[in-house]
PyMOL Python script that loads the backbone (N, CA, C, O; Angstrom):
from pymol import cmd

cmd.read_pdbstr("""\
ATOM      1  N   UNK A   1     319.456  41.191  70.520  1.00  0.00           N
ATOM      2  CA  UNK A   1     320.311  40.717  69.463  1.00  0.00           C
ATOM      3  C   UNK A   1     321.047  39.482  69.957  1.00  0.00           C
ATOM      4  O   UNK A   1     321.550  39.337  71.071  1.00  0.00           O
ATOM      5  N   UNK A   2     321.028  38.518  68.838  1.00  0.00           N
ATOM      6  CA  UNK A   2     321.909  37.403  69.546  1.00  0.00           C
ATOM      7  C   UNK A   2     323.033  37.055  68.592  1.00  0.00           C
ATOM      8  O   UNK A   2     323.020  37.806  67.617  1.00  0.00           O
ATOM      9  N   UNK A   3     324.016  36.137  68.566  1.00  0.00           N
ATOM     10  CA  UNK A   3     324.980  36.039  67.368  1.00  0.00           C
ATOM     11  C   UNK A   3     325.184  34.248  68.077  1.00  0.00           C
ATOM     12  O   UNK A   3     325.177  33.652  69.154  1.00  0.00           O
ATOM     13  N   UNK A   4     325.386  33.950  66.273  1.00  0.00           N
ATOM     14  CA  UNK A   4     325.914  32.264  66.563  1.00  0.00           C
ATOM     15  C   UNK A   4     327.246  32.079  66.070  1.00  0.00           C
ATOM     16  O   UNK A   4     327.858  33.038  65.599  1.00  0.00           O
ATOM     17  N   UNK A   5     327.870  30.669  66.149  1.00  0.00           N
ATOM     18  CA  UNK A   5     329.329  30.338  65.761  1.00  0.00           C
ATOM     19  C   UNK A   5     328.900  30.624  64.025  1.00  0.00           C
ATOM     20  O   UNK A   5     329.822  31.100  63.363  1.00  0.00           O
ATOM     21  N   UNK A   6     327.808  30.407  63.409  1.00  0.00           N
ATOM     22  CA  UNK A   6     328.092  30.760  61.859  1.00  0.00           C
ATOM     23  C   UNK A   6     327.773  31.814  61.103  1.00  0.00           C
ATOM     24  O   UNK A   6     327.056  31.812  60.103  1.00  0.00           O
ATOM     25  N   UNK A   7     328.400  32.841  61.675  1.00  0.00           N
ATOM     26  CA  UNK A   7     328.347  34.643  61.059  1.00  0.00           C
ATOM     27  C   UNK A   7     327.371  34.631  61.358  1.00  0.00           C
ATOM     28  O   UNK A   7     327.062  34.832  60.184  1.00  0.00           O
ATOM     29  N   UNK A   8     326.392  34.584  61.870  1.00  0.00           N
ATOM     30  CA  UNK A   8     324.875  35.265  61.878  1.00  0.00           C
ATOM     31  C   UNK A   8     324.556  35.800  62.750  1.00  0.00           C
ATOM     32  O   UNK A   8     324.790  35.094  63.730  1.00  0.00           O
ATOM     33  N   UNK A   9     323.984  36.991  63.107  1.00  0.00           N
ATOM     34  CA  UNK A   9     323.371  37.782  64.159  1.00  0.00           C
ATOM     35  C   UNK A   9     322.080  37.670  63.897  1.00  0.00           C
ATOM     36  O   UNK A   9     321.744  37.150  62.833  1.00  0.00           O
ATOM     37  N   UNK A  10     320.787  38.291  65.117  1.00  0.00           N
ATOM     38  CA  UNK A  10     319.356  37.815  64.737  1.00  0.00           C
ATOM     39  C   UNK A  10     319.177  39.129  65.438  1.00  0.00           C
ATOM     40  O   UNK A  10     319.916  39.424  66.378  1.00  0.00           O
ATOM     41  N   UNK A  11     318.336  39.840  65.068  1.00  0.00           N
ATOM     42  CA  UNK A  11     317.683  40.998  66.004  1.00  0.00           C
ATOM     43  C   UNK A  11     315.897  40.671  65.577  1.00  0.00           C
ATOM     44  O   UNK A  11     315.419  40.440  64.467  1.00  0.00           O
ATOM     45  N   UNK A  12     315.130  40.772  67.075  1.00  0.00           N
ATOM     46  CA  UNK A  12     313.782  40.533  67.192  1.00  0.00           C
ATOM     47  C   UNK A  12     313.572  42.056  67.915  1.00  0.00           C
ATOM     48  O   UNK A  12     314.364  42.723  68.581  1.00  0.00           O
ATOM     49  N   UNK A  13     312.126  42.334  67.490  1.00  0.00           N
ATOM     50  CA  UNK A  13     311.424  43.485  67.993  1.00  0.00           C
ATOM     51  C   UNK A  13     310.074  43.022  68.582  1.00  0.00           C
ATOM     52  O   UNK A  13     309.274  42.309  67.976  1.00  0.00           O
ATOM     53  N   UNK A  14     309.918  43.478  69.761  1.00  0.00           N
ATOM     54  CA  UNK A  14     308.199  42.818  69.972  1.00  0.00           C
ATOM     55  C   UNK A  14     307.932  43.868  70.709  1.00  0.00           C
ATOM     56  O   UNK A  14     308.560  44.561  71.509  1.00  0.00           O
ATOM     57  N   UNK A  15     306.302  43.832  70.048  1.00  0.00           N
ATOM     58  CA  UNK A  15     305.073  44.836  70.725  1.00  0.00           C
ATOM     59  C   UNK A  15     304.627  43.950  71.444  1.00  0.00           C
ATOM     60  O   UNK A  15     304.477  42.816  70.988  1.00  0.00           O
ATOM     61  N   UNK A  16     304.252  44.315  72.981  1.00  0.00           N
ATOM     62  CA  UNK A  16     302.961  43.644  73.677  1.00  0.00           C
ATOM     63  C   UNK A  16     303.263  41.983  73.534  1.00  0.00           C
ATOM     64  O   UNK A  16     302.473  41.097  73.209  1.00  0.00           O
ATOM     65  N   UNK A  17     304.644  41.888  73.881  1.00  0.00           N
ATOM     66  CA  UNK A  17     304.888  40.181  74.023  1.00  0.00           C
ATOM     67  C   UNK A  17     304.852  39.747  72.508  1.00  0.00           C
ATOM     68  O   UNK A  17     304.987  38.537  72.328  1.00  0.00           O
ATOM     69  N   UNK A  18     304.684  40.575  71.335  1.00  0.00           N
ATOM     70  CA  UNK A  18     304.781  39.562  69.896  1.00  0.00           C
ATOM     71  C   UNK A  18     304.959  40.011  69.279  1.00  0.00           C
ATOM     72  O   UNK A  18     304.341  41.038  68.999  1.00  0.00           O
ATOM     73  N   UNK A  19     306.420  39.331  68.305  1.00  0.00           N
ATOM     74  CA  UNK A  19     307.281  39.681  67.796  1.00  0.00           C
ATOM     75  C   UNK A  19     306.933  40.311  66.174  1.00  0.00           C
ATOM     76  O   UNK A  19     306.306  39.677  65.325  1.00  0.00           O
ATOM     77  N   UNK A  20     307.326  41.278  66.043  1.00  0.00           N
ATOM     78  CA  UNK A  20     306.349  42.504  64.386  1.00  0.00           C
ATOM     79  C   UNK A  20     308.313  42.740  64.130  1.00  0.00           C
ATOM     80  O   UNK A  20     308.504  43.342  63.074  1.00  0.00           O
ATOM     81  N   UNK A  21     309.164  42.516  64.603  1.00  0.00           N
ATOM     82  CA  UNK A  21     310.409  42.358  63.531  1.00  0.00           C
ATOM     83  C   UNK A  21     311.297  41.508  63.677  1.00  0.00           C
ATOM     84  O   UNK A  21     311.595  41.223  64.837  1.00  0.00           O
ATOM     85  N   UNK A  22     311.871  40.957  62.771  1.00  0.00           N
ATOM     86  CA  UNK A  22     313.236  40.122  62.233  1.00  0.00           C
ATOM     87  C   UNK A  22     313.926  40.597  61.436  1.00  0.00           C
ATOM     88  O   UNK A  22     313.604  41.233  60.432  1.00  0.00           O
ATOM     89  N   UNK A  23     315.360  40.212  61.979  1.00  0.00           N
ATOM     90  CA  UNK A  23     316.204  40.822  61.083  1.00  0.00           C
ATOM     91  C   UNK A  23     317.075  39.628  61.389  1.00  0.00           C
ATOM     92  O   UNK A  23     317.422  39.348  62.536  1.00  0.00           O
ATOM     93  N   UNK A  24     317.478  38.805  60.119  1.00  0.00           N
ATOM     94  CA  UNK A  24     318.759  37.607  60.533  1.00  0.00           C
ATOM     95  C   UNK A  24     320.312  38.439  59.292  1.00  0.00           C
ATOM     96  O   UNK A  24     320.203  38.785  58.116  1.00  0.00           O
ATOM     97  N   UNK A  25     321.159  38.480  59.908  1.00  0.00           N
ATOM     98  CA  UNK A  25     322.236  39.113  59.073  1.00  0.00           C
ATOM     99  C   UNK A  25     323.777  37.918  59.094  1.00  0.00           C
ATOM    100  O   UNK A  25     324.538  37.824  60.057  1.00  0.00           O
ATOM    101  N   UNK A  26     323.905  37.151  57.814  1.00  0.00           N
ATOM    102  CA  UNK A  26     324.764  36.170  57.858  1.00  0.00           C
ATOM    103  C   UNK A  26     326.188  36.976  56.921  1.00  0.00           C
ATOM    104  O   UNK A  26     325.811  37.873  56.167  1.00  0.00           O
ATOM    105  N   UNK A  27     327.299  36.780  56.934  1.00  0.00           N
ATOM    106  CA  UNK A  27     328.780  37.526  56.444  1.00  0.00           C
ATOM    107  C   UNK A  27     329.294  36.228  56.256  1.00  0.00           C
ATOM    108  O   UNK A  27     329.405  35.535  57.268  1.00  0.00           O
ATOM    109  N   UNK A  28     329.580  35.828  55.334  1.00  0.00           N
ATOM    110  CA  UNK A  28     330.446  34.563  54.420  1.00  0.00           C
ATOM    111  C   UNK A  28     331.944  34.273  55.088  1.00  0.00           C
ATOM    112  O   UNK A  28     332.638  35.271  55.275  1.00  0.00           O
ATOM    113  N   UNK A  29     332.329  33.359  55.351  1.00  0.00           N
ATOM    114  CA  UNK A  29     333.775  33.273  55.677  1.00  0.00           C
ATOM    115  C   UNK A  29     334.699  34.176  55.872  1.00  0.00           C
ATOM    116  O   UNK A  29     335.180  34.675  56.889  1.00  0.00           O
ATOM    117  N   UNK A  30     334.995  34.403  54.030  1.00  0.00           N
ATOM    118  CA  UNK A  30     336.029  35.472  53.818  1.00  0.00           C
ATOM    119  C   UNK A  30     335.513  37.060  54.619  1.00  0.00           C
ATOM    120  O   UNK A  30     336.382  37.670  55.240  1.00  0.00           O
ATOM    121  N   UNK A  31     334.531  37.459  54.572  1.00  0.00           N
ATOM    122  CA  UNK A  31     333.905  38.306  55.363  1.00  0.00           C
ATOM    123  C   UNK A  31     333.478  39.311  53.995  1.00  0.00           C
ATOM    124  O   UNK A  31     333.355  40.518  54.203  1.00  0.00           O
ATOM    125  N   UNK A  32     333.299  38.859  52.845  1.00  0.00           N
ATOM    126  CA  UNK A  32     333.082  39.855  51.868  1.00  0.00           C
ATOM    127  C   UNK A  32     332.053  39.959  51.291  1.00  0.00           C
ATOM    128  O   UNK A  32     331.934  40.905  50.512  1.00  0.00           O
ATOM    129  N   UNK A  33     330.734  38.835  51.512  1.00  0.00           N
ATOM    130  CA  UNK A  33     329.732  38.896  51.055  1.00  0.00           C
ATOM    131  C   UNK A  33     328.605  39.067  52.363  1.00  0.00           C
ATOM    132  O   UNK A  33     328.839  38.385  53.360  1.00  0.00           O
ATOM    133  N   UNK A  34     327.673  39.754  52.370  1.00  0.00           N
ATOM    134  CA  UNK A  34     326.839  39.825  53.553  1.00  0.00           C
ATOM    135  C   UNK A  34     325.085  39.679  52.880  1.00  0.00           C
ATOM    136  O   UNK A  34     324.696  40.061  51.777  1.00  0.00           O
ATOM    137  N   UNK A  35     324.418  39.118  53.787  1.00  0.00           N
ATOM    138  CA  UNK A  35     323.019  38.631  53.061  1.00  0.00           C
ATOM    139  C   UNK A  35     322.259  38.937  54.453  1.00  0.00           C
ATOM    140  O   UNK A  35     322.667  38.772  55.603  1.00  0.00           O
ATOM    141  N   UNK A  36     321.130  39.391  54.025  1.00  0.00           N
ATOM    142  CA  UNK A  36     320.606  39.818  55.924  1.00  0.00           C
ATOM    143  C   UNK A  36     318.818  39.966  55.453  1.00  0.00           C
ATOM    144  O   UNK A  36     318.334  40.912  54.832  1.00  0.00           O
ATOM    145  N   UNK A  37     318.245  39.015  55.844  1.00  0.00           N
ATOM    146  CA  UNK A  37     316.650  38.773  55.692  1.00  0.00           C
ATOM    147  C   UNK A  37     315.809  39.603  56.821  1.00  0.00           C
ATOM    148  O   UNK A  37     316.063  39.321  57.992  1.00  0.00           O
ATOM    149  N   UNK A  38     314.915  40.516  56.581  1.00  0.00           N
ATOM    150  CA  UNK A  38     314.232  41.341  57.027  1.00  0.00           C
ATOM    151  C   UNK A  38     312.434  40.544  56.830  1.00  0.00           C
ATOM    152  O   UNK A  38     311.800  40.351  55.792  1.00  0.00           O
ATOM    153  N   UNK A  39     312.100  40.279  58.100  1.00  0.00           N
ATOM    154  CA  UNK A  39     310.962  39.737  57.955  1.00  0.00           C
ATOM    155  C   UNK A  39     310.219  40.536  58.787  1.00  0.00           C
ATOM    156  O   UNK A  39     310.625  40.745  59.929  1.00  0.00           O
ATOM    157  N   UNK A  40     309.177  41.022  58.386  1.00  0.00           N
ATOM    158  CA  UNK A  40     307.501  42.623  59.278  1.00  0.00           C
ATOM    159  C   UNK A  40     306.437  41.914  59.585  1.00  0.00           C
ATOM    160  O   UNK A  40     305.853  41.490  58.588  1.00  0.00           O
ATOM    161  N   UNK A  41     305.898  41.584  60.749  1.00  0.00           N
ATOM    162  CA  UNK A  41     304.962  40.899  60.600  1.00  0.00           C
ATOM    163  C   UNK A  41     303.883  41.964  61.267  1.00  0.00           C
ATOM    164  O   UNK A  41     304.232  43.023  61.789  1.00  0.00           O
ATOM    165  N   UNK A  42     302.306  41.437  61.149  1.00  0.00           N
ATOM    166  CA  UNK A  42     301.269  42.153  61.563  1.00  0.00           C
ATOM    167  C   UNK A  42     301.141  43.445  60.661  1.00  0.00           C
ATOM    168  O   UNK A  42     300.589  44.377  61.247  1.00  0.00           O
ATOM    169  N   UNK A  43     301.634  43.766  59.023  1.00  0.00           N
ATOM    170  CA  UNK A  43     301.595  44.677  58.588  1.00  0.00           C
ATOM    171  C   UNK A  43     300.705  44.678  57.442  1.00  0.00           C
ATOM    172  O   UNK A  43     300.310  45.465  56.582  1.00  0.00           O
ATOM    173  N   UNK A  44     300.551  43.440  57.797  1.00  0.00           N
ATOM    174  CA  UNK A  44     299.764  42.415  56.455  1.00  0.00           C
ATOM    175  C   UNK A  44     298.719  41.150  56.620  1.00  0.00           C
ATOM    176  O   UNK A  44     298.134  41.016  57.695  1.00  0.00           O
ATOM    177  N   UNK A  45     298.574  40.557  55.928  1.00  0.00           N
ATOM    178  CA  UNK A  45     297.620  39.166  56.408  1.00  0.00           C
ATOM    179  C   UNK A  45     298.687  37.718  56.596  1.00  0.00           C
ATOM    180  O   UNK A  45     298.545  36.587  57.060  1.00  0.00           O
ATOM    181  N   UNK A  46     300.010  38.650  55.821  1.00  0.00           N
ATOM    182  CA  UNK A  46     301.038  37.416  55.870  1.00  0.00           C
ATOM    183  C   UNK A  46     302.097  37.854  56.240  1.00  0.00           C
ATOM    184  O   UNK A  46     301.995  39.080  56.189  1.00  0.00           O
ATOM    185  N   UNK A  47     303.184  37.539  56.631  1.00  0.00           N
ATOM    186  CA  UNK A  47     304.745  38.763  57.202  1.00  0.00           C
ATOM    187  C   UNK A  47     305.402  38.387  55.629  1.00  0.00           C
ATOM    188  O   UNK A  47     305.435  37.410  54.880  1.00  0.00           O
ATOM    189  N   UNK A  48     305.949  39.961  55.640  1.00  0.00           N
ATOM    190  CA  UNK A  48     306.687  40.334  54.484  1.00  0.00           C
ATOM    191  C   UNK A  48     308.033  40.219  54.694  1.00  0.00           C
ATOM    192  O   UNK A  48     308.478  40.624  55.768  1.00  0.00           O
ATOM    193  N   UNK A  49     308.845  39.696  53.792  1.00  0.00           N
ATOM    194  CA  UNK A  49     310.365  39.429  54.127  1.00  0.00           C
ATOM    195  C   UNK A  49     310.761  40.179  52.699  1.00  0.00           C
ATOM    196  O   UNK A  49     310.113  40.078  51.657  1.00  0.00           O
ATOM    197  N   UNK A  50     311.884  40.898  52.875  1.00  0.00           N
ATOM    198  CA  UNK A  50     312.936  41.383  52.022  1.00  0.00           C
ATOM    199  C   UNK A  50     314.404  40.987  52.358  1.00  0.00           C
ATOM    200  O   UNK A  50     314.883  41.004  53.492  1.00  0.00           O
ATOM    201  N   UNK A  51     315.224  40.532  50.917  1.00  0.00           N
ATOM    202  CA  UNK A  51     316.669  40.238  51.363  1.00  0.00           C
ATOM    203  C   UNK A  51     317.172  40.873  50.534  1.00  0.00           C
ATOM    204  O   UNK A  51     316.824  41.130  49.382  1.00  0.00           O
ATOM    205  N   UNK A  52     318.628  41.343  51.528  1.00  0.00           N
ATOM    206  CA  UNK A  52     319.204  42.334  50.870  1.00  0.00           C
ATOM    207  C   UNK A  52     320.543  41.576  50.525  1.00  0.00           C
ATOM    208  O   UNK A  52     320.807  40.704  51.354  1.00  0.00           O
ATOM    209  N   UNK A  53     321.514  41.712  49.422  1.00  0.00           N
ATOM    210  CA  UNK A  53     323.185  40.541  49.383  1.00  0.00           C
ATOM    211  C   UNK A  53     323.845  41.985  49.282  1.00  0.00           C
ATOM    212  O   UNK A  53     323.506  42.869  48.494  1.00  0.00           O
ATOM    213  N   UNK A  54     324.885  42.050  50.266  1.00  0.00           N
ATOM    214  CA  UNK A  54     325.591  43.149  49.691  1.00  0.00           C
ATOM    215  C   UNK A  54     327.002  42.497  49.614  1.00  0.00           C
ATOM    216  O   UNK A  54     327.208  41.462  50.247  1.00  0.00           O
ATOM    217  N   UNK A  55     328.256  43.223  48.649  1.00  0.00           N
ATOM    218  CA  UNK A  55     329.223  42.337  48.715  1.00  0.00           C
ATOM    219  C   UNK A  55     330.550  44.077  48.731  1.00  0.00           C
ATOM    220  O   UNK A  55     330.313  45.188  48.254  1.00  0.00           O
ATOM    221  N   UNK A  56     331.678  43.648  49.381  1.00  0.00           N
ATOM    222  CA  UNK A  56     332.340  44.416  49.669  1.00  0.00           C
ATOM    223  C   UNK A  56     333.547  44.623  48.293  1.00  0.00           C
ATOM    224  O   UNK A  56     334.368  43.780  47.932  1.00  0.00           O
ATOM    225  N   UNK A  57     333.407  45.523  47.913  1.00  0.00           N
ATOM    226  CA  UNK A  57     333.938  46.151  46.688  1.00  0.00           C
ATOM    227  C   UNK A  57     335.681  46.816  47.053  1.00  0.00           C
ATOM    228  O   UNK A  57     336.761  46.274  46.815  1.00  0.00           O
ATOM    229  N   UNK A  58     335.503  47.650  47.454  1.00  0.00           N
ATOM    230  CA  UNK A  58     336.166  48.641  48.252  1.00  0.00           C
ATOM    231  C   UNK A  58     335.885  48.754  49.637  1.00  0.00           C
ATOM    232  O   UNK A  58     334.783  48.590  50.160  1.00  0.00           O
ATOM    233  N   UNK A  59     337.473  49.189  50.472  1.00  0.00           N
ATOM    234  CA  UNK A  59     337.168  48.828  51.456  1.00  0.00           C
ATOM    235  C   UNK A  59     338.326  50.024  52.038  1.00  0.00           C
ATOM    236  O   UNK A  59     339.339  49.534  52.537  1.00  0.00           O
ATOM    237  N   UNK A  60     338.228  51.794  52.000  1.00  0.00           N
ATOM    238  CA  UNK A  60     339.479  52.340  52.132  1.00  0.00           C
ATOM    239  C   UNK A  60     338.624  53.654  52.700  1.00  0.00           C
ATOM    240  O   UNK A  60     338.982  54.782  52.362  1.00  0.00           O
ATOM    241  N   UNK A  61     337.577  53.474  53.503  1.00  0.00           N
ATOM    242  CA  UNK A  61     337.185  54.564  54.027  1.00  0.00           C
ATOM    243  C   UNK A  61     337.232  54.797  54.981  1.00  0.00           C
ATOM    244  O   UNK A  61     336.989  53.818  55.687  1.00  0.00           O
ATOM    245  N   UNK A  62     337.536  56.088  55.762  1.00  0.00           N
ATOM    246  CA  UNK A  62     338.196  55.997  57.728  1.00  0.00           C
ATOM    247  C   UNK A  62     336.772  55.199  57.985  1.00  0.00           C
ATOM    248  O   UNK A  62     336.843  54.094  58.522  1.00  0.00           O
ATOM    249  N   UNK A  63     335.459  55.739  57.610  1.00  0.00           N
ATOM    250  CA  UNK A  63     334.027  55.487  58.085  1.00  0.00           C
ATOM    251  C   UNK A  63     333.821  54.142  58.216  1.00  0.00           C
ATOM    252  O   UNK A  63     332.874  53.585  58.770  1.00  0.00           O
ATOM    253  N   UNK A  64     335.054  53.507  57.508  1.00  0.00           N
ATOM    254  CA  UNK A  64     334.076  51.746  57.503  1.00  0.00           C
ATOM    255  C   UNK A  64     333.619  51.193  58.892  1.00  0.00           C
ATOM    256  O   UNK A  64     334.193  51.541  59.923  1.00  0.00           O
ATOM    257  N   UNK A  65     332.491  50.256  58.885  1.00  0.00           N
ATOM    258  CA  UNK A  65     332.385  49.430  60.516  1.00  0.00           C
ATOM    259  C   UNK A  65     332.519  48.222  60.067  1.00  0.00           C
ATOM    260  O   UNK A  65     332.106  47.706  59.028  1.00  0.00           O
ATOM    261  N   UNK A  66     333.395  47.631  61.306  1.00  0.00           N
ATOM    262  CA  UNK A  66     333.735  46.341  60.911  1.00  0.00           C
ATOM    263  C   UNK A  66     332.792  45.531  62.298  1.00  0.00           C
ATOM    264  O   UNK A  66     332.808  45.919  63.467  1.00  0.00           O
ATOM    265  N   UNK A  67     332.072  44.423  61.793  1.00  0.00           N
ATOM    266  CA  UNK A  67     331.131  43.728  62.669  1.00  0.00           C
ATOM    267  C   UNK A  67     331.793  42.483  62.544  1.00  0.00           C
ATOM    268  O   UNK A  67     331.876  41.927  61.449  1.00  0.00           O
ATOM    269  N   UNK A  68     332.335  41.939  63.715  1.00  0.00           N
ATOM    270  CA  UNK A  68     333.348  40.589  63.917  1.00  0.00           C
ATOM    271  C   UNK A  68     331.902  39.955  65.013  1.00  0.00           C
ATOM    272  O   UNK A  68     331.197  40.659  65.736  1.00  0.00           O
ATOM    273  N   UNK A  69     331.780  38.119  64.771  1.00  0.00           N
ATOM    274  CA  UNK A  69     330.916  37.804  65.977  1.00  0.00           C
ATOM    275  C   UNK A  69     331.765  36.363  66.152  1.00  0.00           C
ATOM    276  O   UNK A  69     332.125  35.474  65.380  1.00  0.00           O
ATOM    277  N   UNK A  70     331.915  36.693  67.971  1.00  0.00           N
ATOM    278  CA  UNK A  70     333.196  35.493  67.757  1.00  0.00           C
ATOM    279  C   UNK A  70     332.514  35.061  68.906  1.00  0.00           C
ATOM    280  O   UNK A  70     332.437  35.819  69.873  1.00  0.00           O
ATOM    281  N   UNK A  71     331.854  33.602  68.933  1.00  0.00           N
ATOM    282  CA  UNK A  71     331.120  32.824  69.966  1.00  0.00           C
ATOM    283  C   UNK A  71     329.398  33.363  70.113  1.00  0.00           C
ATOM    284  O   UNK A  71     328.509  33.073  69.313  1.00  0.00           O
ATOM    285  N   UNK A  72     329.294  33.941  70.964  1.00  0.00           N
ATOM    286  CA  UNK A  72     328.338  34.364  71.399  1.00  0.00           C
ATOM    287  C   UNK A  72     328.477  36.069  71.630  1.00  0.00           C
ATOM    288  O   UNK A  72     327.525  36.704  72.083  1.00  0.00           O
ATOM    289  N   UNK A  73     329.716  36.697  71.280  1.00  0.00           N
ATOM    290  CA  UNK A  73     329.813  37.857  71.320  1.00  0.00           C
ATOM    291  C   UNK A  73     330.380  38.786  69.690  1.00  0.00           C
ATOM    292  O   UNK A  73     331.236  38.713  68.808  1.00  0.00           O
ATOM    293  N   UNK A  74     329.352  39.510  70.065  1.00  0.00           N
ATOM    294  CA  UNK A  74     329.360  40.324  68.593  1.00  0.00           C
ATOM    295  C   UNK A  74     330.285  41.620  69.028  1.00  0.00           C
ATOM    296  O   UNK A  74     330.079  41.982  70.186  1.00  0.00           O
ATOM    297  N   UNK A  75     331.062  42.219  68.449  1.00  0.00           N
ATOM    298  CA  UNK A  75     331.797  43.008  68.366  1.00  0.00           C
ATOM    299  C   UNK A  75     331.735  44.029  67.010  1.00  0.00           C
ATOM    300  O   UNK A  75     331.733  43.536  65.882  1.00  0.00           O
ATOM    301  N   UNK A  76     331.677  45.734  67.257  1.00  0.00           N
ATOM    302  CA  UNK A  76     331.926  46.321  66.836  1.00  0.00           C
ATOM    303  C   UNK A  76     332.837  47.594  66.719  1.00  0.00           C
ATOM    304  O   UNK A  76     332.870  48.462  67.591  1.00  0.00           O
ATOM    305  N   UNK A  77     333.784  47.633  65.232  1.00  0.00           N
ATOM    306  CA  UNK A  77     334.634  48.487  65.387  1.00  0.00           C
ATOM    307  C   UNK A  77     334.784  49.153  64.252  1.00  0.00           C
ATOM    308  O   UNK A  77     334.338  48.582  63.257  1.00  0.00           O
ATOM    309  N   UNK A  78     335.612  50.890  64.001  1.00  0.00           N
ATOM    310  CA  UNK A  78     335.405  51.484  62.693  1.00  0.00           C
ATOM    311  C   UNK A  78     336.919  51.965  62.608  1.00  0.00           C
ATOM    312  O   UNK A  78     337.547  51.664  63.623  1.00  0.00           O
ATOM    313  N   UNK A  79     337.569  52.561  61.754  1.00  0.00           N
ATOM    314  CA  UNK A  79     338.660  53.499  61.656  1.00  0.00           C
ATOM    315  C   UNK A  79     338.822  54.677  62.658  1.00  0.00           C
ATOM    316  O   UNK A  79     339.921  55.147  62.951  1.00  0.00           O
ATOM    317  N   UNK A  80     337.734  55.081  63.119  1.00  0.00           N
ATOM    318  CA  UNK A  80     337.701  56.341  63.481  1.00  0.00           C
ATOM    319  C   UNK A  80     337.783  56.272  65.755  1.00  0.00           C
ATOM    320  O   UNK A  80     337.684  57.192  66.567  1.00  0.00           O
ATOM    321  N   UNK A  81     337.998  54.751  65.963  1.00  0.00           N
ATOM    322  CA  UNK A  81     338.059  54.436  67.005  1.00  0.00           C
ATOM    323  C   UNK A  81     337.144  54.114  67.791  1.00  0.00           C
ATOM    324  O   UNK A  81     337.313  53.675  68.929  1.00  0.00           O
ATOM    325  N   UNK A  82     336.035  54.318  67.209  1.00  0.00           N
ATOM    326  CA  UNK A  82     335.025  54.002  68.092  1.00  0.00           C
ATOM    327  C   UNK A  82     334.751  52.046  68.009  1.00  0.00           C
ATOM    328  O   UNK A  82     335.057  51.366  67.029  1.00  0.00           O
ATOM    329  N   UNK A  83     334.212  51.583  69.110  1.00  0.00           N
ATOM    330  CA  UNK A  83     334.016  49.913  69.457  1.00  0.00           C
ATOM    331  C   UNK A  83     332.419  49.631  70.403  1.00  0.00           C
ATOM    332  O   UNK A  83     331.508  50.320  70.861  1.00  0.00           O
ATOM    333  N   UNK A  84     332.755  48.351  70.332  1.00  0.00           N
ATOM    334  CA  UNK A  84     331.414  48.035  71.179  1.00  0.00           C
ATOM    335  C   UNK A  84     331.792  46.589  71.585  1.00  0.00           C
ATOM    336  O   UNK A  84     332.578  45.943  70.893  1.00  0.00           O
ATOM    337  N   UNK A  85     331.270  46.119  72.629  1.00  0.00           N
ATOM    338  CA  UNK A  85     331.011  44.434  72.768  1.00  0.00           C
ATOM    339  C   UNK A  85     329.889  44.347  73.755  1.00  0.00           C
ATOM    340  O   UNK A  85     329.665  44.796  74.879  1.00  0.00           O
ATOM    341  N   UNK A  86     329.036  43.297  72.543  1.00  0.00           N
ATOM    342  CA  UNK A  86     327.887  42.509  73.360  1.00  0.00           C
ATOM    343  C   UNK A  86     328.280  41.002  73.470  1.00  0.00           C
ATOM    344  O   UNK A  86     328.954  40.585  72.528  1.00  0.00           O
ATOM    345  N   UNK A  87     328.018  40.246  74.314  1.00  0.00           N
ATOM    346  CA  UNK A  87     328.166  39.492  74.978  1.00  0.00           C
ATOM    347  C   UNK A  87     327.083  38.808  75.567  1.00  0.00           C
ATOM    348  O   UNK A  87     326.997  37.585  75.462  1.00  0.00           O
ATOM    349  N   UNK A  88     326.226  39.497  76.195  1.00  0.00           N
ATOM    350  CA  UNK A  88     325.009  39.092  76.780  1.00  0.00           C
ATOM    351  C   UNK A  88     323.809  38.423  76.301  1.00  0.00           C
ATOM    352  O   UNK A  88     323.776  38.371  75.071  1.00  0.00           O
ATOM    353  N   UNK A  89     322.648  37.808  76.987  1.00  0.00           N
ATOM    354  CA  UNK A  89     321.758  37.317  76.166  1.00  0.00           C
ATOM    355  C   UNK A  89     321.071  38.245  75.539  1.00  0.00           C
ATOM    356  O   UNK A  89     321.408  39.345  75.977  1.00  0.00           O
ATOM    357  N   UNK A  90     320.076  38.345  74.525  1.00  0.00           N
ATOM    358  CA  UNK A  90     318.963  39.091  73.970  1.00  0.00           C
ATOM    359  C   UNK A  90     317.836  39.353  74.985  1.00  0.00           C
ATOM    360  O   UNK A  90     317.310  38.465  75.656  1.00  0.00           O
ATOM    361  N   UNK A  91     317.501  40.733  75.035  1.00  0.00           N
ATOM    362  CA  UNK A  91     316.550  40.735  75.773  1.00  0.00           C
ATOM    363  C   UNK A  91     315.207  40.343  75.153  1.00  0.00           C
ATOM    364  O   UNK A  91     314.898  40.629  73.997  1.00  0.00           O
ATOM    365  N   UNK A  92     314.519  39.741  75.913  1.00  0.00           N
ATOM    366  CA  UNK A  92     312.966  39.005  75.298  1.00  0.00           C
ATOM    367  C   UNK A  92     312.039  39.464  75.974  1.00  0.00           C
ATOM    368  O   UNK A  92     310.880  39.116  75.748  1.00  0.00           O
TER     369      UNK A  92
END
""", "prot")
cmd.dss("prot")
cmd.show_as("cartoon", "prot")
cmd.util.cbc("prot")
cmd.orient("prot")
């Protein structure tokens, strides 16, 4: 997984040195709209992409996760205390 300065995180999957997933996930400024492109390759004669827009309605559940990416480090956190920080490069 990698993250850039403009909301976006990228997660790649590879079999045997070549890459069969993408996932790019971008969060708008305000942090309320999220859009995240899912691209499958080798499943087909062409790679299939699906995009999903989700937009934040309500926001009052202990369960929520909040995904902050500040530089090169993505951070995760929920109500319920649990966290994470990556930092590191993507493994390839």
């Amino acid at each position: 997984m990698t993250a850039d300065e403009n909301r976006t995180a990228t997660k790649i999957a590879k079999k045997n040195g070549n890459k069969i997933f993408e996932s790019k996930i971008t969060v708008s400024a305000d942090g309320k709209t999220k859009t995240e492109v899912q691209t499958m390759y080798d499943m087909a004669p062409r790679p299939i992409e699906m995009t999903t827009h989700s937009s934040l309605v309500v926001s009052n559940h202990a369960e929520d996760t909040i995904f902050k990416i500040s530089g090169k480090t993505l951070q995760m956190s929920d109500r319920m205390g649990r966290s994470f920080f990556r930092s590191r490069p993507a493994i390839r």
